[in-house]
C-alpha positions as CSV (number, residue, x, y, z in Angstrom):
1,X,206.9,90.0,36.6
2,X,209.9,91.4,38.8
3,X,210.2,95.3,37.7
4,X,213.4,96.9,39.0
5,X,214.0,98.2,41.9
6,X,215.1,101.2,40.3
7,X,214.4,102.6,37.3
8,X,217.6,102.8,35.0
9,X,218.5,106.5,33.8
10,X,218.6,106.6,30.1
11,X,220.7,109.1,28.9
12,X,218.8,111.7,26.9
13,X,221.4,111.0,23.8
14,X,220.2,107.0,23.6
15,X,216.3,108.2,24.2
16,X,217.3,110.1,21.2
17,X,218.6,107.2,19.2
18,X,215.5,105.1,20.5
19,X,213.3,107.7,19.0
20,X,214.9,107.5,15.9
21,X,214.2,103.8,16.3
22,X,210.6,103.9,16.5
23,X,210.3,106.8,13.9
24,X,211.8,104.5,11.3
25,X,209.7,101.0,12.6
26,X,206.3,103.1,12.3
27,X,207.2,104.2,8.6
28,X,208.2,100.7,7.4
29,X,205.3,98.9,9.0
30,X,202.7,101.9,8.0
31,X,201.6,102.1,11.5
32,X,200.5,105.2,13.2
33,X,202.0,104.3,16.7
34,X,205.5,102.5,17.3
35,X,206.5,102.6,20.9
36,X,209.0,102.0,23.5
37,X,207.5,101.8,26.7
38,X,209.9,101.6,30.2
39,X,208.9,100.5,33.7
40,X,208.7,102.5,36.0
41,X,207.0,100.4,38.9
42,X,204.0,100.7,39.5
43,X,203.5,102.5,36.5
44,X,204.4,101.7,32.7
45,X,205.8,104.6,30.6
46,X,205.8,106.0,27.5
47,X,209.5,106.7,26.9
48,X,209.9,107.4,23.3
49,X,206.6,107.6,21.0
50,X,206.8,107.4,17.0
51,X,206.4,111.4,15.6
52,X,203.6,109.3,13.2
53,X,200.1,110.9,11.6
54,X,197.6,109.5,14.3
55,X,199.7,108.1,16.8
56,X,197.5,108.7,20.1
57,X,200.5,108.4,22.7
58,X,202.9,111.1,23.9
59,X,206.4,110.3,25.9
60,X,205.5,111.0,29.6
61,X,202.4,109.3,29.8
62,X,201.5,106.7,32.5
63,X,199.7,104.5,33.2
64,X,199.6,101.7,36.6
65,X,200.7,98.5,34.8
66,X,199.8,95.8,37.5
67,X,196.0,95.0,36.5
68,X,196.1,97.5,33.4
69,X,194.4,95.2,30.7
70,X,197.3,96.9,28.4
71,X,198.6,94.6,25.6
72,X,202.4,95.4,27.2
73,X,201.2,94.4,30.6
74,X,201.0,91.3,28.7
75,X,204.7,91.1,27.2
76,X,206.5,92.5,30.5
77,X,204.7,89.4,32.8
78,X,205.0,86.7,30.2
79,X,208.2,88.2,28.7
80,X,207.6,86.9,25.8
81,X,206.5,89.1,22.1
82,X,202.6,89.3,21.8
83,X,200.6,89.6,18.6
84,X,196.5,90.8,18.6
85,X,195.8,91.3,14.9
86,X,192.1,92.7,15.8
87,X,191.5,93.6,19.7
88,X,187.8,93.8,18.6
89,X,187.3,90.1,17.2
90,X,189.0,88.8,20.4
91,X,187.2,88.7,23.5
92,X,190.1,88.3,25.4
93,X,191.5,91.7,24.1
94,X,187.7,94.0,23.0
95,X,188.2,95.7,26.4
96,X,191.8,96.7,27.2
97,X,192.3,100.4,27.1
98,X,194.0,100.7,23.6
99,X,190.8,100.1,22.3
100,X,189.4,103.3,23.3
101,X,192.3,105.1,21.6
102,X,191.6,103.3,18.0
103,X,194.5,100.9,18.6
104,X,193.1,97.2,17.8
105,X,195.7,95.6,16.6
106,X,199.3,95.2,18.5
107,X,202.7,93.5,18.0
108,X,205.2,94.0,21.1
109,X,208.6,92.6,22.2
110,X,209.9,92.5,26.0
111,X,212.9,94.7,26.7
112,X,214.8,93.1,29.0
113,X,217.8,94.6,31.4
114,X,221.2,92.9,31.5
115,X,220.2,90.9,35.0
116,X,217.0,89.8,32.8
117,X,214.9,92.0,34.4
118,X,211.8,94.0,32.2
119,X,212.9,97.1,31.2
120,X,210.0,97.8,29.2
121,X,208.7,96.9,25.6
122,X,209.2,97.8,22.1
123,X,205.8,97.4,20.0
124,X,203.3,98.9,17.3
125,X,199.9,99.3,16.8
126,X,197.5,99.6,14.2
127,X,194.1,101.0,14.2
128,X,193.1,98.3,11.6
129,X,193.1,94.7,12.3
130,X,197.2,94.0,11.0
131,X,198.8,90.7,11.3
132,X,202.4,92.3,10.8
133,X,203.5,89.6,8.7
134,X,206.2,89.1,6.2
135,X,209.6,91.1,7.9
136,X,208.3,93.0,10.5
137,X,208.7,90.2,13.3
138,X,212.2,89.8,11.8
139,X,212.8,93.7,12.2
140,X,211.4,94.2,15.7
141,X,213.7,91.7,16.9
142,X,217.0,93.4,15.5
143,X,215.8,96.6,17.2
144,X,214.5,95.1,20.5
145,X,218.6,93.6,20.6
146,X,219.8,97.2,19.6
147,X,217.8,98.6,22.5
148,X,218.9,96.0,24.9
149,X,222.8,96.6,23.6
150,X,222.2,100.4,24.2
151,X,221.5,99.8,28.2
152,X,223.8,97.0,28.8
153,X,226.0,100.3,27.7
154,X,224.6,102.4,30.2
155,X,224.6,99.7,33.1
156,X,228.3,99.5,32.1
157,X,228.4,103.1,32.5
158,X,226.8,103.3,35.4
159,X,228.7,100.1,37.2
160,X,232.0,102.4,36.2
161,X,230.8,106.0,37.6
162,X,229.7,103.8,40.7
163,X,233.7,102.1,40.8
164,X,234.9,105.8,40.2
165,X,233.1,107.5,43.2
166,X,234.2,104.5,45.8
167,X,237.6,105.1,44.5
168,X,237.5,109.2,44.8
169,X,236.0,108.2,48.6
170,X,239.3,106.0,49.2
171,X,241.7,107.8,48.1
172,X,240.1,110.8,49.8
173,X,240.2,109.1,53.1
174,X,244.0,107.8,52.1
175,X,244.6,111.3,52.2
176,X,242.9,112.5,55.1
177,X,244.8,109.9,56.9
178,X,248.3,111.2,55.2
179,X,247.4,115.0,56.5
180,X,247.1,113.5,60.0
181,X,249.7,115.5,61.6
182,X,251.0,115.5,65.3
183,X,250.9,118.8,67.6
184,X,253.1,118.6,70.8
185,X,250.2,118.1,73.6
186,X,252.4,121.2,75.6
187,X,253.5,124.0,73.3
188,X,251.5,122.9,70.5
189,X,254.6,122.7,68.1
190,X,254.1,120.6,65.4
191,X,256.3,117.8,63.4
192,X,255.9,117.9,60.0
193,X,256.7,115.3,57.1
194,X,260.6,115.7,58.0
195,X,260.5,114.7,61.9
196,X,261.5,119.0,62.4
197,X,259.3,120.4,64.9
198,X,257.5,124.1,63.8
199,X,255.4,126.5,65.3
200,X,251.6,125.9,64.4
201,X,250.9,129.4,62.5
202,X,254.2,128.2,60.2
203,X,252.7,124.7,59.4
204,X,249.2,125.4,58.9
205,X,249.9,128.2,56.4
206,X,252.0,125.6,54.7
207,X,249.4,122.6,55.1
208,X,246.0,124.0,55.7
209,X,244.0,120.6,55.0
210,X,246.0,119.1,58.1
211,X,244.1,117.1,60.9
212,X,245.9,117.0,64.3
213,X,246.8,114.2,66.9
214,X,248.6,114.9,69.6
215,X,252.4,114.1,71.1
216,X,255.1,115.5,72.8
217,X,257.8,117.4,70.9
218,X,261.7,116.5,72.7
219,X,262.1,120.0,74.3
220,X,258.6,118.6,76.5
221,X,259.7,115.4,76.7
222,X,262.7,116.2,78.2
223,X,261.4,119.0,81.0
224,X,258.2,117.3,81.8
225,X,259.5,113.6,81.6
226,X,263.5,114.2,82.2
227,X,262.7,110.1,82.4
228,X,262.1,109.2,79.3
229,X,263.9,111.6,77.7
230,X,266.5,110.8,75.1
231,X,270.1,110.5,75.7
């Protein structure tokens, strides 16, 4: 399993949607829990939890994944959908910590990032043994690809605030460079954008963002280095 190395942000309007998501798969399936669960390493999430008569999880809970025993630690390492119709006939499963909660029977999907990364999981669980049969498997699927559509959005989102900023920064600095101004190193008279030397009060209350360098206006140049002065 390779969780990111950063949590994704999921906009509270798509936790929304996913909400409705798992509202809707509980009814249909007649399961008191439907989940989506998000990485958040080391610990595994509850990110949106079905508003279902029973359902024993809440959004905001945690738990460590690594070592867990939890049917999702499961799906996220394997990334691949798991099914336990009963947790109590299976030896491999009569322990995990679902049990305790009345959940013995699980179907999950893998929710992967666009760099294939987990994400998370969408799943449901039963506190009767449930194979999930007929179109449920179907179902999940569809919603597990709505879910995975929904952050490719955000990483597009994100990828494009990130473009945005590094422009702002450049053109920032494009115009911190523009406002470079010169100031005569002698009476401190300044040339502005039309080669006229001004007094410094006159330019800075028409350019206050200005940064200076320095130079010699031609009235210096001509009385401190008659030399190179201009003919």
């Amino acid at each position: 399993m390779t969780p990111p190395a950063t949590p994704i942000d999921v906009p509270a309007d798509v936790v929304e949607a996913w909400q409705q998501i798992v509202d809707l798969l509980a009814e249909l399936c007649g399961v008191p829990a439907a989940l989506v669960m998000r990485v958040t390493d080391p610990h595994i999430e509850v990110l949106a939890a079905s508003h279902s008569p029973g359902n024993p999880y809440h959004p905001g809970e945690q738990e460590v994944l690594e070592g867990s025993g939890l049917y999702c630690e499961t799906v996220i390492k394997r990334q691949q959908p798991l099914l336990v119709p009963d947790a109590l006939a299976d030896p491999a499963w009569r322990e995990n910590p679902d049990v305790p909660r009345g959940m013995i029977s699980y179907l999950g999907f893998p929710i992967l990032l666009p760099d294939r990364t987990p994400f998370g999981t969408l799943c449901v669980l039963d506190a009767k043994a449930n194979r999930y049969g007929g179109t449920v498997e179907p179902l999940m699927q569809k919603l597990k690809r709505i879910i995975e559509l929904d952050l490719e959005q955000v990483y597009v989102n994100r990828a494009l605030g990130d473009t945005n900023r590094r422009l702002s920064d450049y053109l920032a600095e494009i115009k911190a460079l523009r406002g470079l101004v010169t100031i005569c190193a002698h009476c401190k008279s300044i040339r502005d954008d039309h080669g006229e030397w001004i007094g410094v009060e006159q330019f800075l209350v028409r350019h206050p963002e200005a940064k200076f360098s320095h130079g010699l206006c031609p009235a210096r140049v001509a009385r401190h280095y008659p030399d190179d002065a201009p003919a």
